[in-house]
N, C-alpha and C positions, 0 to 999 in steps of 0.2 A: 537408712537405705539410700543407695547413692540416687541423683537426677538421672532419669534418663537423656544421652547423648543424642545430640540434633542425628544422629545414623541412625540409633537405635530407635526413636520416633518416628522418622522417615520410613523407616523398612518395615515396622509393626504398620503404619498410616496403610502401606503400599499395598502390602499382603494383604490386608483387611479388606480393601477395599480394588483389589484390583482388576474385575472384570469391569465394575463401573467406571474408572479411571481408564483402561483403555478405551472403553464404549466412548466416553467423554472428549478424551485426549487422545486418537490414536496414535500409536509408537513411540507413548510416553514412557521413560525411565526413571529407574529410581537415582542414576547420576542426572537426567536433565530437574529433577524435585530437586535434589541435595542443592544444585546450582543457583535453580532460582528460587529457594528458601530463603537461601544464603543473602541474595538479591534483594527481597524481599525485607532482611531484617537490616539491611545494610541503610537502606531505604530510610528505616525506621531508626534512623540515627542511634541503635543502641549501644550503649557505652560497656555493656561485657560480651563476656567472647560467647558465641552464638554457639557454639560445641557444646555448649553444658547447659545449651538452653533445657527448662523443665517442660519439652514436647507441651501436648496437648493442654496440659494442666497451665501453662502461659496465656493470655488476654491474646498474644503477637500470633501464638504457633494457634491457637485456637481461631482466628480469624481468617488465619493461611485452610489450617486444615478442610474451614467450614465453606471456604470459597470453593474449594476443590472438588467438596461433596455436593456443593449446586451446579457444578458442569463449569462454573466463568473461567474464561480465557484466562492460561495465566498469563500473557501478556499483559490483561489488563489486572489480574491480581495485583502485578508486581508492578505496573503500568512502565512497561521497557518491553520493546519487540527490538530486535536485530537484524535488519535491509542491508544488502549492498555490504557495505565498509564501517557502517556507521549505527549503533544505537539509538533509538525514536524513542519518546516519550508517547504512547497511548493511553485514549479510555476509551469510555462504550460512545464515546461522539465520533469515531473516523472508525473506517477498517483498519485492522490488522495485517498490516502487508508481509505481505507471501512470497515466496522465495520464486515462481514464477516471473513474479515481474521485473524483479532483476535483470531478465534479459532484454526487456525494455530501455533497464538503465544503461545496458553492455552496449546496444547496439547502436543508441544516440551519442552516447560517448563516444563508440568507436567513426559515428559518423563526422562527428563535428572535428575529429580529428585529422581526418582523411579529406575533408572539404577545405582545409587550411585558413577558413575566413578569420580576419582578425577581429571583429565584429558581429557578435550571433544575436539575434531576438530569439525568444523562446517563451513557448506560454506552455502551462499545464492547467489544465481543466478539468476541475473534480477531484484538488490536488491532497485531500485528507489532512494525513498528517507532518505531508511535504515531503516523503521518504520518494518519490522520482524526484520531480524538480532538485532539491535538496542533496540527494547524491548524484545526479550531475553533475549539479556548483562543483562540489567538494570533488570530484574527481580532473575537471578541468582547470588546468593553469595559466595557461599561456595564451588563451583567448577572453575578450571582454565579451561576459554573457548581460543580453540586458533582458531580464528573465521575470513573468508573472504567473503570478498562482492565484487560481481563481479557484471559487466552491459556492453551491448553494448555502451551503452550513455555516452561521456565523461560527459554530463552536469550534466548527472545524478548521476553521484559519485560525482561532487561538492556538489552537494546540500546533499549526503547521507554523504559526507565529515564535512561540513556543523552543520548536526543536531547530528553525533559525537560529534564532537566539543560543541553543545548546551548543549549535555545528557552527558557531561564526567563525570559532578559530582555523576549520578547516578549509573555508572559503576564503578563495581570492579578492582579496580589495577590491579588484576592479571588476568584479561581478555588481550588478546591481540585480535585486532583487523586490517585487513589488506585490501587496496582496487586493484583492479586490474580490468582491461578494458580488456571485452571479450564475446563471446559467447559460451553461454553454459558451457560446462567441457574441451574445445578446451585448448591445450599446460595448462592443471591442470594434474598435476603427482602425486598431494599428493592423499593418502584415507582421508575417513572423517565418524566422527560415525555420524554424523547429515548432512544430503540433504537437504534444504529447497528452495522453489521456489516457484515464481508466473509469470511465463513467460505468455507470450501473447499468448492469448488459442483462440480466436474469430476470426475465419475465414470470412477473406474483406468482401467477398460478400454474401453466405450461412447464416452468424451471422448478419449482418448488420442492418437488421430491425428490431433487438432486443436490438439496442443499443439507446440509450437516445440520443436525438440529443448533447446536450447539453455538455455530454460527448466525443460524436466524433467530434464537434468542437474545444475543447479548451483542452481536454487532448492527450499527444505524445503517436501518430498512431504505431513507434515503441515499444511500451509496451502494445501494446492493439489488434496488428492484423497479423494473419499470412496468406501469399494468400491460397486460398482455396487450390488447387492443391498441394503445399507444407508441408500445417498441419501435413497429417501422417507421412509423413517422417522426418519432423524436430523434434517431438514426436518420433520415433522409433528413431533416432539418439541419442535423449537427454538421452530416456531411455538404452541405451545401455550402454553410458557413466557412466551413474547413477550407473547401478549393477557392472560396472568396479571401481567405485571409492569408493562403500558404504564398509566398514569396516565390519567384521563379528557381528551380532548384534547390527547394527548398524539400520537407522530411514532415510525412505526416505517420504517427505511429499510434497504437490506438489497443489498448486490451479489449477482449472481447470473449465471450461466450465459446465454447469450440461445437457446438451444437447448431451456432447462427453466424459462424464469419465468412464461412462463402457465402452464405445468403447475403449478408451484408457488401461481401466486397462486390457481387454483383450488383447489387444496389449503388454499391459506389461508382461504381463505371458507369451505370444508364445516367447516372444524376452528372456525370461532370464528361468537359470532354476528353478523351483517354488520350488525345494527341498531344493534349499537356502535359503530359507522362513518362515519365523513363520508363516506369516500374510500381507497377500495383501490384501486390502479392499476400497470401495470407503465410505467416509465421507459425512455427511450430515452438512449444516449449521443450524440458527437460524431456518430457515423459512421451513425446514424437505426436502431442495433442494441439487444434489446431489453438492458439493462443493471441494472437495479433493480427491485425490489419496494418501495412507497410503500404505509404505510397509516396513516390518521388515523384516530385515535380519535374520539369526540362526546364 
């Protein structure tokens, strides 16, 4: 009897199993499996051709299959998520970045363009797997960025370490780039014309029934949740820090909860003086939800 074909394990896998794979995965396909199967064995350095793989009855497809059937990202199945321009290497120590923050990366870029400086500082804070800061680099040329990535999580500068290392061909020589373990703007002395962030906006308990199960199992709880009681003050703290460090003319941008960023931007403005300001505004994403905190210095 012939092996079953990587299609025909794929499509028996899919049908089988397909209300819980969408429950899992929403708007999962049987070409996005086929792809990062495909991914997946490639990964796995195997020397025959992956079409004739023997599906389930394989050690490789049995370990694919089995991840799929406990909900794990296949991002980090495969451990490769796709940001911006660029490929990321994940695991369960950083989040999963999300095709929202992309607009993060659109709109810094597009600022550092338009501001003409030949000379930019830039820090990201809370930078995961480096997929901001990192596509950034990699999209600006003709400016010297001199650019830090900070995180509570040691693990999580490995891996933003990591896909440095992956992305150095796409980055400019004359970027420097630096990592440094911490919270927040805590013992950072330098100014910066670019702030960027995505820190943990999602309050434990208050946000929690709005979160995908699937995500609060298998992505770190330190990137993703601040206790309720704590939120506004560790926000009026950050933003404190924030208007102490931003440079005159400088770009502070900031993902955020859309449930909590006018509360917050209000917050921002009682905490700092607004006459330092061009322009405090909250940002909407893809889906016309609110997504960001924008604020320009004068």
């Amino acid at each position: 009897m012939a092996l079953p074909t990587l299609k025909e394990s794929l499509h028996n896998f899919y049908e089988s199993h397909e209300d819980n794979l969408l429950r899992d995965y929403p708007g999962l396909t049987i070409s996005r499996l086929e792809n990062d199967f495909k991914r997946f064995l490639e990964k796995s350095e195997l020397s025959f051709d992956p079409l004739i793989l023997n599906g389930p009855n394989n050690s490789l497809s049995e370990k694919f299959f089995s991840s799929l059937k406990e909900g794990i990202p296949l991002e980090q199945i495969i451990n490769e998520a796709y940001f911006y321009k660029s490929e990321f290497f994940v695991d369960e120590n950083v989040l999963i970045p999300r095709n929202e923050t992309e607009i993060l990366v659109e709109k810094v870029v597009s600022f550092i363009r338009k501001i003409k400086k030949e000379n930019i500082s830039l820090i990201d804070i809370g930078t995961g797997s480096g997929a901001i800061i990192l596509s950034i680099l990699a999209d600006v040329l003709n400016v010297k960025i001199n650019a830090l990535a900070t995180d509570l999580s040691a693990k999580a500068l490995e891996i933003a370490k990591t896909n440095a290392f992956r992305l150095d061909f796409k980055i400019a020589d004359s970027h420097q780039l630096c990592f440094k373990i911490g919270d927040r703007l805590f013992e950072i002395e330098d100014k910066f014309d670019i702030i960027v962030s995505n820190p943990p906006y999602i309050k434990e308990s208050g946000d929690r029934f709005k979160v995908h199960e699937r995500v609060h199992s298998y992505e770190p709880h330190i990137a993703l949740y601040l206790k309720d009681e704590e939120h506004d003050e560790w926000f009026n703290t950050f933003f404190k820090q924030v208007d102490e460090s931003l440079k005159p003319q400088g770009l502070f941008m900031m993902e955020g909860h859309e449930d909590h960023l006018n509360y917050l931007e209000k917050n921002f403005r009682e905490l700092i003086d607004v006459n330092d300001y061009q322009e405090i505004k909250v940002v909407k994403d893809y889906t016309q939800r609110d997504r960001f905190l924008w604020a320009l210095k004068k």
